[in-house]
N, CA, C and O atoms as a CHARMM CRD file, in Angstrom:
* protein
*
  292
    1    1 UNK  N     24.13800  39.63200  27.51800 PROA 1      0.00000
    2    1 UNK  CA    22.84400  38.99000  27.59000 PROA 1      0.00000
    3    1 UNK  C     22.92200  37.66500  26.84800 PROA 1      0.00000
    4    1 UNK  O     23.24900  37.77800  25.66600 PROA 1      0.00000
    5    2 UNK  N     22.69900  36.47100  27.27900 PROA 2      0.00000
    6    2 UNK  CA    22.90600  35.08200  27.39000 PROA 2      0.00000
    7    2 UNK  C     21.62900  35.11100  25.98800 PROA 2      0.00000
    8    2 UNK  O     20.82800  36.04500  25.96800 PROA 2      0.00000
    9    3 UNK  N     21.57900  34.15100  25.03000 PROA 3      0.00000
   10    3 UNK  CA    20.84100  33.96800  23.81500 PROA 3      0.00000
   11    3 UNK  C     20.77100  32.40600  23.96000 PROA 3      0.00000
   12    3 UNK  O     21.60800  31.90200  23.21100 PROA 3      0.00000
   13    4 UNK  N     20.17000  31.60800  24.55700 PROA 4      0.00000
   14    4 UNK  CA    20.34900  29.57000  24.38500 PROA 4      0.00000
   15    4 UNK  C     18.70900  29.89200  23.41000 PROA 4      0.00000
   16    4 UNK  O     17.67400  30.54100  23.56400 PROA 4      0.00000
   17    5 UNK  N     19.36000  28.91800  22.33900 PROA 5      0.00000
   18    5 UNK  CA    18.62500  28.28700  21.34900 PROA 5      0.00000
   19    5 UNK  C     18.28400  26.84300  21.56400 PROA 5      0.00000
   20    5 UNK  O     19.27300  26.11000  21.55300 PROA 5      0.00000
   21    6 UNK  N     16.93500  26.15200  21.79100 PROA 6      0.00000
   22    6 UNK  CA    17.22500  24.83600  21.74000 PROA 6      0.00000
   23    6 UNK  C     16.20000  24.43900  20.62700 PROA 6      0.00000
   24    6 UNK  O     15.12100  25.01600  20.50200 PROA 6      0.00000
   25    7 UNK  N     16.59900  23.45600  19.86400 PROA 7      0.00000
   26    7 UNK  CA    15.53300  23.10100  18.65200 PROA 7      0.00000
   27    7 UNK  C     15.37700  21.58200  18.82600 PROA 7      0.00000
   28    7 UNK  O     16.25800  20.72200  18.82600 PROA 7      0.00000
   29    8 UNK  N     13.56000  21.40700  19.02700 PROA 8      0.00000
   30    8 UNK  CA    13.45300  20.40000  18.78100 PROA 8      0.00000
   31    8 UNK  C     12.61400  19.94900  17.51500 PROA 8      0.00000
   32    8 UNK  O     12.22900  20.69200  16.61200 PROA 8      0.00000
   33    9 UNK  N     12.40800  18.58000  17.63000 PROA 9      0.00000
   34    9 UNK  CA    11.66200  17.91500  16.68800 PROA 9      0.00000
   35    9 UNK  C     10.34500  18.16700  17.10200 PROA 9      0.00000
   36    9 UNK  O      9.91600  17.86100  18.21500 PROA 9      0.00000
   37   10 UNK  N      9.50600  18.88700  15.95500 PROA 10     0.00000
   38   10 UNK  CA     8.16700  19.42300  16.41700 PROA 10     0.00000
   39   10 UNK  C      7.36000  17.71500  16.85800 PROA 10     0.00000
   40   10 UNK  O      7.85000  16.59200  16.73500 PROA 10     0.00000
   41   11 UNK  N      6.60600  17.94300  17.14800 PROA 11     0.00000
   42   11 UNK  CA     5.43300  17.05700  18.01500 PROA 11     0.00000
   43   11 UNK  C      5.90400  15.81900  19.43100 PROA 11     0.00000
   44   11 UNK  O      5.31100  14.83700  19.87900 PROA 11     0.00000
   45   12 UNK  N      7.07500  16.39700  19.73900 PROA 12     0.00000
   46   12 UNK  CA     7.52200  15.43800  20.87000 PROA 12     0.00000
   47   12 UNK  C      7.46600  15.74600  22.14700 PROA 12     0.00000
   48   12 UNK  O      7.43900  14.93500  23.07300 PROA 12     0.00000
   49   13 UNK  N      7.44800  16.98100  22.23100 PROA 13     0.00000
   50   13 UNK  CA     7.76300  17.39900  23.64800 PROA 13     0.00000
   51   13 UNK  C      6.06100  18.19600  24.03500 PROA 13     0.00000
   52   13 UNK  O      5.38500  18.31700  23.01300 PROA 13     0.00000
   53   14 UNK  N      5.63400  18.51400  24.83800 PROA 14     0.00000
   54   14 UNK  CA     4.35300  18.98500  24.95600 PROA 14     0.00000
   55   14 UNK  C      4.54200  20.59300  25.63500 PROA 14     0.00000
   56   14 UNK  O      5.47000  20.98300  26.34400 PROA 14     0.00000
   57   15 UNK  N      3.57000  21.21700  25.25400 PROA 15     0.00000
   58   15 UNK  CA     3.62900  22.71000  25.82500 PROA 15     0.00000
   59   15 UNK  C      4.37200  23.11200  27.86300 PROA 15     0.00000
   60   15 UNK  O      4.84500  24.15200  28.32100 PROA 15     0.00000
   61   16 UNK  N      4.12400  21.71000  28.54100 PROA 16     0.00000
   62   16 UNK  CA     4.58600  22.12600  29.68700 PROA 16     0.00000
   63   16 UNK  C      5.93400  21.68100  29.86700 PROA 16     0.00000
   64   16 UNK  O      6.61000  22.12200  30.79600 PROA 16     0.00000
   65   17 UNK  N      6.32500  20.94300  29.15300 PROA 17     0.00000
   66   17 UNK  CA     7.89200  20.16000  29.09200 PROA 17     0.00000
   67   17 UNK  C      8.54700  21.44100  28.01600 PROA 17     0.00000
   68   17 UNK  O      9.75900  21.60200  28.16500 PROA 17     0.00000
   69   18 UNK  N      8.10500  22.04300  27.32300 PROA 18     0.00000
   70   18 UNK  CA     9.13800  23.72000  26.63700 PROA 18     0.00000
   71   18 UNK  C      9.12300  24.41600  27.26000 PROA 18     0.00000
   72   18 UNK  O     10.08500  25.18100  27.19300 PROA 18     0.00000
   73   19 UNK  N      8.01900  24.71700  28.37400 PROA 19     0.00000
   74   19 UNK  CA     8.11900  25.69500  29.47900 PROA 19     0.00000
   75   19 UNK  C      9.12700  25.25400  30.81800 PROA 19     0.00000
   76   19 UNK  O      9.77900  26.27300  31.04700 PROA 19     0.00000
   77   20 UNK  N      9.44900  24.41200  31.58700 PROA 20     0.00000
   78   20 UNK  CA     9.86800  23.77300  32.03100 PROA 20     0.00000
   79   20 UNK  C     11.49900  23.76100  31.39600 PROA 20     0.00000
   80   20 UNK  O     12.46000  24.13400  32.06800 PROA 20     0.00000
   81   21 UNK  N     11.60900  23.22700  29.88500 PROA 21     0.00000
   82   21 UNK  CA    13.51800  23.37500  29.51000 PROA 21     0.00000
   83   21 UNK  C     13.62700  25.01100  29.57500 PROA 21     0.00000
   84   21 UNK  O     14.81000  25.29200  29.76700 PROA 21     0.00000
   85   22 UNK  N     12.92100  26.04000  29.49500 PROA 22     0.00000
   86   22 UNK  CA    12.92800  27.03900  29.47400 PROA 22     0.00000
   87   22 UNK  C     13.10800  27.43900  30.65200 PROA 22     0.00000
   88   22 UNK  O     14.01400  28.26300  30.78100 PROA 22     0.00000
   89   23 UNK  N     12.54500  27.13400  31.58100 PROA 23     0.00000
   90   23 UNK  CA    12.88100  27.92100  33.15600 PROA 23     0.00000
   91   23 UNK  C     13.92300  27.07800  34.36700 PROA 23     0.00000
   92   23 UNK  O     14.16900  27.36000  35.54000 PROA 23     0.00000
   93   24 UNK  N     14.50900  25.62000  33.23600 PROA 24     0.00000
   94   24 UNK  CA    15.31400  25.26400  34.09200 PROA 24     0.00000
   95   24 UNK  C     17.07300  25.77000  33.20300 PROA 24     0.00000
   96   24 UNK  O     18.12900  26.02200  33.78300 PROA 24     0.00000
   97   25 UNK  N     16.84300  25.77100  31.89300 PROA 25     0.00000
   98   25 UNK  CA    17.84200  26.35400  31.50700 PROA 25     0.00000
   99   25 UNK  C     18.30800  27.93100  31.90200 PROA 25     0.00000
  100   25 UNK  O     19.49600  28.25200  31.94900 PROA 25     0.00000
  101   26 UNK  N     16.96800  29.06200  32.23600 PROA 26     0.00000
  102   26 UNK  CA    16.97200  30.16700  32.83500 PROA 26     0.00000
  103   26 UNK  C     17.97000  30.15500  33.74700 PROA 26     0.00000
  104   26 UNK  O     18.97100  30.87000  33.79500 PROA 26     0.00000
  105   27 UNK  N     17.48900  28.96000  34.73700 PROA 27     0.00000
  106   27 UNK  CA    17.87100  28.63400  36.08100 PROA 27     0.00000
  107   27 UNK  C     19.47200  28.33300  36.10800 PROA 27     0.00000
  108   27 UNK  O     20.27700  28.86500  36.87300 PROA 27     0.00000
  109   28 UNK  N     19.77700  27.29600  35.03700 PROA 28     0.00000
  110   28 UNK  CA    20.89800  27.12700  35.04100 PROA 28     0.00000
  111   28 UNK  C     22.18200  28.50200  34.83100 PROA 28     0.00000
  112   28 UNK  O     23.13200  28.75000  35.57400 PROA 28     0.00000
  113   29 UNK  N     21.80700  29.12900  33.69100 PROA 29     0.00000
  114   29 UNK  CA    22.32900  30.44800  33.62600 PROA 29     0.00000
  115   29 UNK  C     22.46600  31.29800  34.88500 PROA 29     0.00000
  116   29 UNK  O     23.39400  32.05500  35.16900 PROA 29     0.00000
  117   30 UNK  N     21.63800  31.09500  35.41000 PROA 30     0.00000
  118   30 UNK  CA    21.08600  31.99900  36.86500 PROA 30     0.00000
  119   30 UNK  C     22.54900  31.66500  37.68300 PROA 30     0.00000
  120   30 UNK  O     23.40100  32.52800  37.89100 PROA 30     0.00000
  121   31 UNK  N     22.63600  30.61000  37.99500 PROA 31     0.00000
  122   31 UNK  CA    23.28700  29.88800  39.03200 PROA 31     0.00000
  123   31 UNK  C     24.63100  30.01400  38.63500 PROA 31     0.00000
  124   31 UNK  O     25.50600  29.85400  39.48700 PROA 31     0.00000
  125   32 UNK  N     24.99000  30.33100  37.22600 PROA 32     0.00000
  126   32 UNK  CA    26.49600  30.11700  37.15900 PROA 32     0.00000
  127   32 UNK  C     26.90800  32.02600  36.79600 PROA 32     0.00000
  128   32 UNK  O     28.01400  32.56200  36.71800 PROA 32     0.00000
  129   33 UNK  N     25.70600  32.54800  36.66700 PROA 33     0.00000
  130   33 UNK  CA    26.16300  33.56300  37.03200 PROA 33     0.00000
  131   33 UNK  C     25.72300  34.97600  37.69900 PROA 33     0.00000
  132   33 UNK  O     26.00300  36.15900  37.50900 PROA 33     0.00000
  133   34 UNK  N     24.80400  34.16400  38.66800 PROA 34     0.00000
  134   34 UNK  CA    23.75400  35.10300  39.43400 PROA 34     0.00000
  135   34 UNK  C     22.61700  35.59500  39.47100 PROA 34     0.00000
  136   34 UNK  O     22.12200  35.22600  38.40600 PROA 34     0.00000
  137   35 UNK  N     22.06600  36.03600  39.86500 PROA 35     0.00000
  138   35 UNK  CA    20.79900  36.39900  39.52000 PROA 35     0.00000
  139   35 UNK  C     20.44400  37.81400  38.78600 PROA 35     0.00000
  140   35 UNK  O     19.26500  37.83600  38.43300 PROA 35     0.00000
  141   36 UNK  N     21.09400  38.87300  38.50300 PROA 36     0.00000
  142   36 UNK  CA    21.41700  40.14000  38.06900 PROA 36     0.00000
  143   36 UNK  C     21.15400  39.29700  36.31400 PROA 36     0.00000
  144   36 UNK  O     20.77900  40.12400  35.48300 PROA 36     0.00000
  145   37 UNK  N     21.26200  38.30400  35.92900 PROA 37     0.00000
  146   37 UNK  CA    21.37400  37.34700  34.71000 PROA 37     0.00000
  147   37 UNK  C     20.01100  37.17700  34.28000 PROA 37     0.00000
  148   37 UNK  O     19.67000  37.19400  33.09800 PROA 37     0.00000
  149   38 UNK  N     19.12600  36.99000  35.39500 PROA 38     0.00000
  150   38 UNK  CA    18.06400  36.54800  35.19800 PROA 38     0.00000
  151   38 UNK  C     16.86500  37.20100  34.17800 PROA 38     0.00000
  152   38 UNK  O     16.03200  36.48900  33.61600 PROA 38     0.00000
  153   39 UNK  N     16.90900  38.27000  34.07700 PROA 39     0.00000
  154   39 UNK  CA    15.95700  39.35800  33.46600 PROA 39     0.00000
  155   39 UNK  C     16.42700  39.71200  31.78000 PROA 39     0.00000
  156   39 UNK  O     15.69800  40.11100  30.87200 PROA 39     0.00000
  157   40 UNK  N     17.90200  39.40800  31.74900 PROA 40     0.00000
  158   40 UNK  CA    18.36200  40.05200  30.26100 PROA 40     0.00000
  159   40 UNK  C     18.96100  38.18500  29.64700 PROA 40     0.00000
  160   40 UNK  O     19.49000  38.13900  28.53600 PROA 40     0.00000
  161   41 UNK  N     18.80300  36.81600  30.46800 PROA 41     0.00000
  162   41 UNK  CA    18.96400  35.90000  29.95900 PROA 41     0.00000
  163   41 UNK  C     17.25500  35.39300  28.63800 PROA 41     0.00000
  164   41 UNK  O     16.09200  35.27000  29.02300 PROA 41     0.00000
  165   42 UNK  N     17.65900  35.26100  27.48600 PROA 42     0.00000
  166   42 UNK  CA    16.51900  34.94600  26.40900 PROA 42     0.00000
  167   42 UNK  C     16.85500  33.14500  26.75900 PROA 42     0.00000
  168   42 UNK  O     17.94300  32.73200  27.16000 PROA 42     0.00000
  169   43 UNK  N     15.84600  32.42500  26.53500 PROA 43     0.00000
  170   43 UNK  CA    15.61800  31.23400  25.88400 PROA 43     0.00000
  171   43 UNK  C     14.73700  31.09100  24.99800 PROA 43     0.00000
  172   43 UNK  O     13.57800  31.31200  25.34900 PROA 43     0.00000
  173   44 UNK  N     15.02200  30.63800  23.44400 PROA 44     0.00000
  174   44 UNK  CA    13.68700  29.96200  22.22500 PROA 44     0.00000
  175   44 UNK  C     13.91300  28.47100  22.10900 PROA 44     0.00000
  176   44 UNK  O     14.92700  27.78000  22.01300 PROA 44     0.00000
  177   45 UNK  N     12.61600  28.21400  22.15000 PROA 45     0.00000
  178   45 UNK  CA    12.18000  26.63200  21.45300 PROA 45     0.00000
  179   45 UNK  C     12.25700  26.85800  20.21900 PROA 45     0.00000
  180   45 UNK  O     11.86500  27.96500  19.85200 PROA 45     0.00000
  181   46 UNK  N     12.67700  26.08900  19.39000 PROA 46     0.00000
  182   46 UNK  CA    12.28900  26.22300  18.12700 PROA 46     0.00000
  183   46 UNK  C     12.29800  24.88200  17.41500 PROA 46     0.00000
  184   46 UNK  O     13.21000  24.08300  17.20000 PROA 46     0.00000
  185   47 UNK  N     10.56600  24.87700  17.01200 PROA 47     0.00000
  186   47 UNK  CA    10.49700  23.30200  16.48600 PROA 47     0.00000
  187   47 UNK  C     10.67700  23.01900  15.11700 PROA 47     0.00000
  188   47 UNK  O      9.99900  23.69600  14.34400 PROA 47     0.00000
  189   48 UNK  N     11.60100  21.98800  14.53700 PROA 48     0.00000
  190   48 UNK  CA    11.69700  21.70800  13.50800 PROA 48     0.00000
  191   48 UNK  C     10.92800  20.63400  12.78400 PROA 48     0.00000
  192   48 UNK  O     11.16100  19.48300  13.15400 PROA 48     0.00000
  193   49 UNK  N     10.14900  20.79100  11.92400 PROA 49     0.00000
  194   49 UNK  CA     8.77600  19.57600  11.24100 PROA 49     0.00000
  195   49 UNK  C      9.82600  18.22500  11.41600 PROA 49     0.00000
  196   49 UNK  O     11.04600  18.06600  11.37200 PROA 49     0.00000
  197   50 UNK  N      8.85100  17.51300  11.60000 PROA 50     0.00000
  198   50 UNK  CA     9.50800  16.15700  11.61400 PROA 50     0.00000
  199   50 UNK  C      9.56300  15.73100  10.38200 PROA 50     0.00000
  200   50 UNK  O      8.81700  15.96700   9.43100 PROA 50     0.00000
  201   51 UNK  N     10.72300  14.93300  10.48600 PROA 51     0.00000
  202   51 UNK  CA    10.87500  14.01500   9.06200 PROA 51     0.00000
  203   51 UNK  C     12.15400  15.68900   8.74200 PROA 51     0.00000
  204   51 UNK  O     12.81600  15.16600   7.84500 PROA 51     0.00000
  205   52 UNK  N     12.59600  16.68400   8.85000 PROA 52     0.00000
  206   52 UNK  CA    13.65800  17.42400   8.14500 PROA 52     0.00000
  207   52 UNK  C     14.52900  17.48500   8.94300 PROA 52     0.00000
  208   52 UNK  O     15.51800  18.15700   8.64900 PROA 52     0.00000
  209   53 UNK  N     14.46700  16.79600  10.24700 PROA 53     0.00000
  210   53 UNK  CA    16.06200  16.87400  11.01000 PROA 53     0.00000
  211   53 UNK  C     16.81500  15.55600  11.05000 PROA 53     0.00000
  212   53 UNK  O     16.27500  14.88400  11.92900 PROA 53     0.00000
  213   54 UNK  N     17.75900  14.91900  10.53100 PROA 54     0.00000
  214   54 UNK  CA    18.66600  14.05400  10.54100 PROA 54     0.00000
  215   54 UNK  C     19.96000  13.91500  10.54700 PROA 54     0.00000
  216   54 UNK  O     20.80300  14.63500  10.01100 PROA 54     0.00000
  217   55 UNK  N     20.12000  12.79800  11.28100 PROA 55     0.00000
  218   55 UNK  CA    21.49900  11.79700  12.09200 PROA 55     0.00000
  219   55 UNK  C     21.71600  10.98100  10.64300 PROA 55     0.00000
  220   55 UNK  O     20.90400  10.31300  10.00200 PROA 55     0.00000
  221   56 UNK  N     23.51200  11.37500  10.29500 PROA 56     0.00000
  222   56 UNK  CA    24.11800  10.91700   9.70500 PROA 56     0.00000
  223   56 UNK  C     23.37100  10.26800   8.42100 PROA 56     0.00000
  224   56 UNK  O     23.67300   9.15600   7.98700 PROA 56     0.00000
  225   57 UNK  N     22.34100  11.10800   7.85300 PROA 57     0.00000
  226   57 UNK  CA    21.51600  11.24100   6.40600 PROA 57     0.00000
  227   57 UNK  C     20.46000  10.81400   6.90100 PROA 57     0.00000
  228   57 UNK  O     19.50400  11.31100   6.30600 PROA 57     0.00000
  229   58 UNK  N     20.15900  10.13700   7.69500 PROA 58     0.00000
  230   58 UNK  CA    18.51700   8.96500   8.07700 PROA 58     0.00000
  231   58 UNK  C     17.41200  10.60700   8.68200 PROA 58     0.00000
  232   58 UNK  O     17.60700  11.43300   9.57400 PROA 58     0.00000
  233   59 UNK  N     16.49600  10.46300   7.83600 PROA 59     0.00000
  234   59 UNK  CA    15.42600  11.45200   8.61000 PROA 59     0.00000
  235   59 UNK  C     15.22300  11.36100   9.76300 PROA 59     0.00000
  236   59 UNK  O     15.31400  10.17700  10.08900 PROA 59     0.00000
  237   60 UNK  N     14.90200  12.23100  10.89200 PROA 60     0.00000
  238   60 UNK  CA    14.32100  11.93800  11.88500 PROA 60     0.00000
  239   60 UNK  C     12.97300  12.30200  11.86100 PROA 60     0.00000
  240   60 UNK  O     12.46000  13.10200  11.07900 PROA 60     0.00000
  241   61 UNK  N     12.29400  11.52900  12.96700 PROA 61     0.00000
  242   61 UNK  CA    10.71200  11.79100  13.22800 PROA 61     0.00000
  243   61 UNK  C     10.03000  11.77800  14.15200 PROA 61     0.00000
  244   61 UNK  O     10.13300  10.63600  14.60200 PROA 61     0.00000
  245   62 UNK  N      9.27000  12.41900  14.84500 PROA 62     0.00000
  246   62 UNK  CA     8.62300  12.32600  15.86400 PROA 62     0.00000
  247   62 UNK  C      8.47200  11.06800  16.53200 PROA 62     0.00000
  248   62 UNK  O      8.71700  10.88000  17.72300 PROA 62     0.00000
  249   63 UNK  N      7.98000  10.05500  15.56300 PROA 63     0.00000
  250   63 UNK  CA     8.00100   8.69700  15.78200 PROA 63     0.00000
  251   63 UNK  C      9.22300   8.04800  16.23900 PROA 63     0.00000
  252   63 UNK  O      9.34800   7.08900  17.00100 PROA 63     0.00000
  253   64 UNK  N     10.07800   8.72500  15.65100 PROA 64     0.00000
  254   64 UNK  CA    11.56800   7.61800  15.35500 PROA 64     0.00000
  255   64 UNK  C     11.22400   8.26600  17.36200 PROA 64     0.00000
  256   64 UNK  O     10.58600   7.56800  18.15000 PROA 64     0.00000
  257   65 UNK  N     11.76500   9.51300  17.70800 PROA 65     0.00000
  258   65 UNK  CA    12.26100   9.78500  19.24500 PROA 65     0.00000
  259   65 UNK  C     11.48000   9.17300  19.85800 PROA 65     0.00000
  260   65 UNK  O     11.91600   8.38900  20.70100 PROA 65     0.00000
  261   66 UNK  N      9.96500   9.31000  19.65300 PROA 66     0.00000
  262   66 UNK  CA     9.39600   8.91300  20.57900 PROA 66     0.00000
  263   66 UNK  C      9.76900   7.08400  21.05400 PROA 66     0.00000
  264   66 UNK  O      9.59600   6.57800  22.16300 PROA 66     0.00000
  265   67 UNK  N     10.22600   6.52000  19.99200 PROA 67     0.00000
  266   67 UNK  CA    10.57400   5.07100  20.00600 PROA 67     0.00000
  267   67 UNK  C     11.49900   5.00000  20.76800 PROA 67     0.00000
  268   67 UNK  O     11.47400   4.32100  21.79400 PROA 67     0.00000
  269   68 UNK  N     12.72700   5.88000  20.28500 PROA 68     0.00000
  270   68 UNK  CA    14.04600   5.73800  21.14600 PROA 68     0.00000
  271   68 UNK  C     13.84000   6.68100  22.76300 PROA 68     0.00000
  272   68 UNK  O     14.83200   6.86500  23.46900 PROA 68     0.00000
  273   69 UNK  N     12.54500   7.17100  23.15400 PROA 69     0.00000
  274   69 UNK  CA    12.48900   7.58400  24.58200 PROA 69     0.00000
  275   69 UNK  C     12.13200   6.37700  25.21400 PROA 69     0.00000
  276   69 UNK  O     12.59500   5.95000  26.27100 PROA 69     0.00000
  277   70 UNK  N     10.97500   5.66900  24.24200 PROA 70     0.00000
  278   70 UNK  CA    10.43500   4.30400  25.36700 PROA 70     0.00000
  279   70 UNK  C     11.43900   3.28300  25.33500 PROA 70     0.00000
  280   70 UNK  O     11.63400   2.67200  26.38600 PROA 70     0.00000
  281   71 UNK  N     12.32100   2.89100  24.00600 PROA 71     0.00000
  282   71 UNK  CA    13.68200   1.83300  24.32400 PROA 71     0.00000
  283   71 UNK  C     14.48400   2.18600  25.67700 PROA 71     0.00000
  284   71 UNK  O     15.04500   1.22800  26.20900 PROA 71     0.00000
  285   72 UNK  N     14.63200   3.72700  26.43700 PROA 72     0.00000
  286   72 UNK  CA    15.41100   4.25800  27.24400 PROA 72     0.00000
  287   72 UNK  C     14.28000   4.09700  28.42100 PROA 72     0.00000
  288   72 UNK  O     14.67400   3.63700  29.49300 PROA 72     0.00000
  289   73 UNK  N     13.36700   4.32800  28.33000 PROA 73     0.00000
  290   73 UNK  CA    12.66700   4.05500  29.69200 PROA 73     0.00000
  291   73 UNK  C     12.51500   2.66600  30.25800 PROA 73     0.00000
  292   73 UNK  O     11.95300   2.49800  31.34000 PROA 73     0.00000
């Protein structure tokens, strides 16, 4: 039984975009190893407060991603 953990930075992503990495990561599992996968595969969100997750010592923050999503768009 497949266990994917994904952790994000709490306040970035919105309730239908965790549901969504959740049923496409399902999906992905699904596909590489059938569908018999589907029922005993787990996925958790798990959000970490902003400002306590950091790149090479620099805090990260809700703010900081959200900056570096719109530099990428």
């Amino acid at each position: 039984m497949p266990l994917v953990d994904i952790e994000l930075i709490e306040g970035v992503f919105d309730d239908t975009q965790k549901q969504r990495m959740i049923r496409d990561v399902t999906e992905a599992m699904v596909a590489i190893e059938g569908e018999a996968l589907r029922g005993v595969t787990w996925v958790r969100v798990k959000e970490i407060a902003s400002g306590e997750w950091a790149i090479g010592g620099n805090p990260m923050t809700a703010a900081d991603v959200r900056k570096a999503q719109s530099e990428i768009a």
